[in-house]
C-alpha positions in Angstrom: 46.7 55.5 -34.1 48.4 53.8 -37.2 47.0 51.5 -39.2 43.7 51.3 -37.3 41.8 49.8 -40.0 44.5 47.2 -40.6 44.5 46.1 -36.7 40.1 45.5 -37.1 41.1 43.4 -40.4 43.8 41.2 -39.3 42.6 40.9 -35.5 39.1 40.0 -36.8 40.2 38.0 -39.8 42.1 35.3 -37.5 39.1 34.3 -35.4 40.0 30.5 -35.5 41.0 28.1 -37.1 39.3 24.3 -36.9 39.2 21.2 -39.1 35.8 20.7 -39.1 33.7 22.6 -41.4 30.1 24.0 -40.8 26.9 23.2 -42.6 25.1 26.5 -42.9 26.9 28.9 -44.5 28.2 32.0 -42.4 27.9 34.4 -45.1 26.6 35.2 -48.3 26.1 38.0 -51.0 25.0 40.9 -50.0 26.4 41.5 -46.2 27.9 44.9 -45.1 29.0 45.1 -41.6 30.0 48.3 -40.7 32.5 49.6 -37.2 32.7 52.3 -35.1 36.4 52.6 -33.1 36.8 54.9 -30.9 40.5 55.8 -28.7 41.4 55.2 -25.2 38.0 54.6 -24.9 36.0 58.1 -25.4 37.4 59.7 -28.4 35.8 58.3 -31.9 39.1 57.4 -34.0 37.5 56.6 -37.0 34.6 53.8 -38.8 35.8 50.8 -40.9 33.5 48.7 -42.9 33.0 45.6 -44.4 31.3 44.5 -47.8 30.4 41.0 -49.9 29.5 41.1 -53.5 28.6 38.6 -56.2 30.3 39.0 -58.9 32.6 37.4 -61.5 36.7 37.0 -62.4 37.9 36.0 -65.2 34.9 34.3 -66.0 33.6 33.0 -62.9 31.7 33.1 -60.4 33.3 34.7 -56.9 32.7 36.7 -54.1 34.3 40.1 -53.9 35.0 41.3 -50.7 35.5 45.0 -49.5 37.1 46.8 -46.7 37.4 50.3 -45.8 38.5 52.4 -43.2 39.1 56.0 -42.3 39.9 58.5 -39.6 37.5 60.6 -37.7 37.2 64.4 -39.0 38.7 65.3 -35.2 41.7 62.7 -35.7 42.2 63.3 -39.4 43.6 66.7 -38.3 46.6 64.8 -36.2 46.5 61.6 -38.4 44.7 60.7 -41.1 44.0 57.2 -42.4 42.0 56.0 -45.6 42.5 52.8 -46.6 40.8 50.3 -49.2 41.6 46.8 -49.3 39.4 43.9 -51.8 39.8 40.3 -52.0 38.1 38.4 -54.7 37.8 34.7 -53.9 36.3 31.1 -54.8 32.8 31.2 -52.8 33.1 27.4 -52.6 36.6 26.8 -51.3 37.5 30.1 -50.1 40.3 30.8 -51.9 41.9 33.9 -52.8 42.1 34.9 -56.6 43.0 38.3 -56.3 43.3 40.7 -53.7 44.0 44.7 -54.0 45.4 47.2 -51.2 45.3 50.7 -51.3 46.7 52.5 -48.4 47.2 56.2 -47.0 48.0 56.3 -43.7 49.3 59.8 -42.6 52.5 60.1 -44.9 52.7 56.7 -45.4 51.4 55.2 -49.4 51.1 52.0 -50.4 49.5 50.5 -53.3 49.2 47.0 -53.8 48.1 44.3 -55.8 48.5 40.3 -55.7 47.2 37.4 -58.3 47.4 34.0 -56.7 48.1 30.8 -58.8 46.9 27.7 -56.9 48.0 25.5 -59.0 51.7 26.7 -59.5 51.4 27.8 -55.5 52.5 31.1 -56.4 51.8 34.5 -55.4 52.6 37.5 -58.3 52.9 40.5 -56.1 53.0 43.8 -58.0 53.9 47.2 -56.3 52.0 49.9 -58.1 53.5 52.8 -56.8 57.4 51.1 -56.8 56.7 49.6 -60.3 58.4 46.6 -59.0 56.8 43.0 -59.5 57.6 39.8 -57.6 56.7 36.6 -57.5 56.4 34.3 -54.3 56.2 30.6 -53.2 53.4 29.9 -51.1 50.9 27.0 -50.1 47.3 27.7 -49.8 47.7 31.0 -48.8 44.8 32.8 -47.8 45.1 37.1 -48.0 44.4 39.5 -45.3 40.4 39.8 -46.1 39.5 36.5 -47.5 41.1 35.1 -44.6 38.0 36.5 -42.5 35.6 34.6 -44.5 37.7 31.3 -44.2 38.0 31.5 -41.1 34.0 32.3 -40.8 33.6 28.9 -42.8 35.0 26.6 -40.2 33.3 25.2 -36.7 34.6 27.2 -33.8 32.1 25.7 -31.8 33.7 23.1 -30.4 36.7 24.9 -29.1 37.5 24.7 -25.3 38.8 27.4 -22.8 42.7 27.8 -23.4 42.9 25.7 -26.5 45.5 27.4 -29.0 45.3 27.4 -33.3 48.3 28.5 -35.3 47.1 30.6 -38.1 49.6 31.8 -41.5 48.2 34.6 -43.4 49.9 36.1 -46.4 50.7 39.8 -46.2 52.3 41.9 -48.8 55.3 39.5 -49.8 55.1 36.6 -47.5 53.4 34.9 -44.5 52.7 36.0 -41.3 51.7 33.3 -38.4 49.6 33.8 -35.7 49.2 32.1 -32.5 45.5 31.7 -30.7 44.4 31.7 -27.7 40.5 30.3 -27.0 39.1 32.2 -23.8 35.6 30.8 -24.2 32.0 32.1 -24.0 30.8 35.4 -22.9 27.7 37.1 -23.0 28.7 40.5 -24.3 26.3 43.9 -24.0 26.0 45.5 -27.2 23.9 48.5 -28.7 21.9 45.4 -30.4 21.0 44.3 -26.9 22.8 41.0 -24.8 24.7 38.8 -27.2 26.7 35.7 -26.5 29.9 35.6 -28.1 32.7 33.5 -28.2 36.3 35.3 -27.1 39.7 34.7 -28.6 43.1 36.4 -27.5 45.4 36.5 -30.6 49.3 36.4 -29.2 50.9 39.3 -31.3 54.2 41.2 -31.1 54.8 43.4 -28.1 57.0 46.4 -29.2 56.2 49.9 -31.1 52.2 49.4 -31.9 51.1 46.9 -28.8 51.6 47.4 -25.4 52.6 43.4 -24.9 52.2 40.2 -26.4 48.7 39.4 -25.2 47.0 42.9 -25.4 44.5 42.2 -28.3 41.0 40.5 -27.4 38.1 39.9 -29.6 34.5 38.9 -29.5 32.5 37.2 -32.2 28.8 35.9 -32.2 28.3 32.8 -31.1 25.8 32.1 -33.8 26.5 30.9 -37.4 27.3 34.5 -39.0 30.6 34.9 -36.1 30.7 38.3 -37.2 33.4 40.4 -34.5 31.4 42.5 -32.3 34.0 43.6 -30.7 37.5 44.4 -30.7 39.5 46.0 -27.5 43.6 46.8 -28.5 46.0 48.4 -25.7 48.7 50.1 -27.5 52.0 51.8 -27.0 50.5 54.8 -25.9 46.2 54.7 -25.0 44.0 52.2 -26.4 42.1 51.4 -29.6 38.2 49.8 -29.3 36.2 48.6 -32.4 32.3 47.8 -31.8 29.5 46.6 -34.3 27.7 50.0 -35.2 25.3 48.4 -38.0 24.8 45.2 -40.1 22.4 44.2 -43.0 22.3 41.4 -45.4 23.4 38.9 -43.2 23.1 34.7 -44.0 21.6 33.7 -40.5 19.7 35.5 -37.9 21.3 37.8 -35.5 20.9 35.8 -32.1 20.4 38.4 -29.4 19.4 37.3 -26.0 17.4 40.9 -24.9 16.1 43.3 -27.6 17.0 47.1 -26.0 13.8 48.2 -28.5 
């Protein structure tokens, strides 16, 4: 049960990566997405949410993102998680300014902030709770939320069935790669109705949270949002499921194949 909002956040931030970029915009102002995950398939573990906001740093225009997650009343008892994490970043080129974490998962803390310099390719990381203060080579890094929205930027579309993306991600003081796996299209049942997805396998590593190497799966929407619909985890011990509970403000219509209303 650790860290579940971190698994919906990284696992649905590296959707894919391609070099062609798309011409309507997958997001915009105003979108909240909003997930309910549940454990070893029954018992609700907990919701975790998603938020995009105009706004400005340091005198300009960017988009400030928001995520949020937190344990179920019943779980909290056992192990309870609430954690915060905002990214504010170029709505043009998608790149990170500044990017805040805030974490309390059962006795774990952690309280984070990082400032991004693109044009020294540097990465000031300061630990709020450690008063410590670093700072870090990197190369168009992308952080752990405004790595979603990249990601969301780019054409998925023309990916094939086993075809596999590297992905780098910086994370707390350095970066982290992943490896992709395509697995093609699927028509996935949701509580919105019949929705056709696309389904990626990220390969992560096997040992105290994940059960093996290949034991995450997602779903996104085949449309232009690609928005996660679905997340399915098998852990060390049971298994962690995340599912689109609610939506608003997105920048393209919600293709659903059958309308349950």
């Amino acid at each position: 049960m650790r860290r579940l909002f971190t698994f919906l956040v990284v696992f649905s931030s590296v959707l894919l990566l391609n070099s062609q970029e798309t011409t309507t915009p997958a997001f915009k102002g105003g979108e909240w997405l909003s997930y309910r995950m549940s454990y070893s398939g029954f018992l609700k573990a907990g919701t975790a949410t998603l938020e995009l906001k105009e706004t400005n740093y340091e005198g300009k225009s960017v988009l400030h993102a928001i995520g949020k997650g937190e344990t179920s009343s019943v779980i909290g008892w056992f192990f309870k998680v609430d954690d915060k994490y905002e990214s504010y970043f170029d709505s043009t080129e998608v790149l990170p300014l500044f990017f805040k974490r805030k974490v309390r998962e059962g006795g774990f803390r952690m309280k984070r902030e990082i400032k991004f310099d693109h044009n020294k390719e540097t990465a000031h990381v300061k630990d709020l709770l450690k008063n410590r203060d670093s700072v870090i080579s990197v190369k168009s890094p992308q952080d752990m939320i405004s790595t979603f929205y990249f990601l969301r930027s780019q054409n998925t579309k023309e990916l094939k069935n086993g075809d596999e993306i590297d992905v780098d991600m910086f994370f707390d003081e350095k970066s982290f790669p992943f490896k992709l796996r395509c697995l093609g299209f699927e028509t996935l049942e949701t509580k919105f109705g019949k929705v056709r997805t696309q389904k990626f396998r990220p390969l992560v590593q096997a040992g105290r949270v994940f059960k093996a190497q290949e034991s995450v799966t997602i779903w996104i929407t085949a449309d232009d949002n690609k928005i996660p619909v679905k997340l399915s985890a098998s852990l060390s011990v049971g298994s962690l499921r995340a599912e689109l509970e609610a939506y608003k403000g997105l920048a393209n219509p919600f293709e659903i194949i059958f309308d349950k209303s």
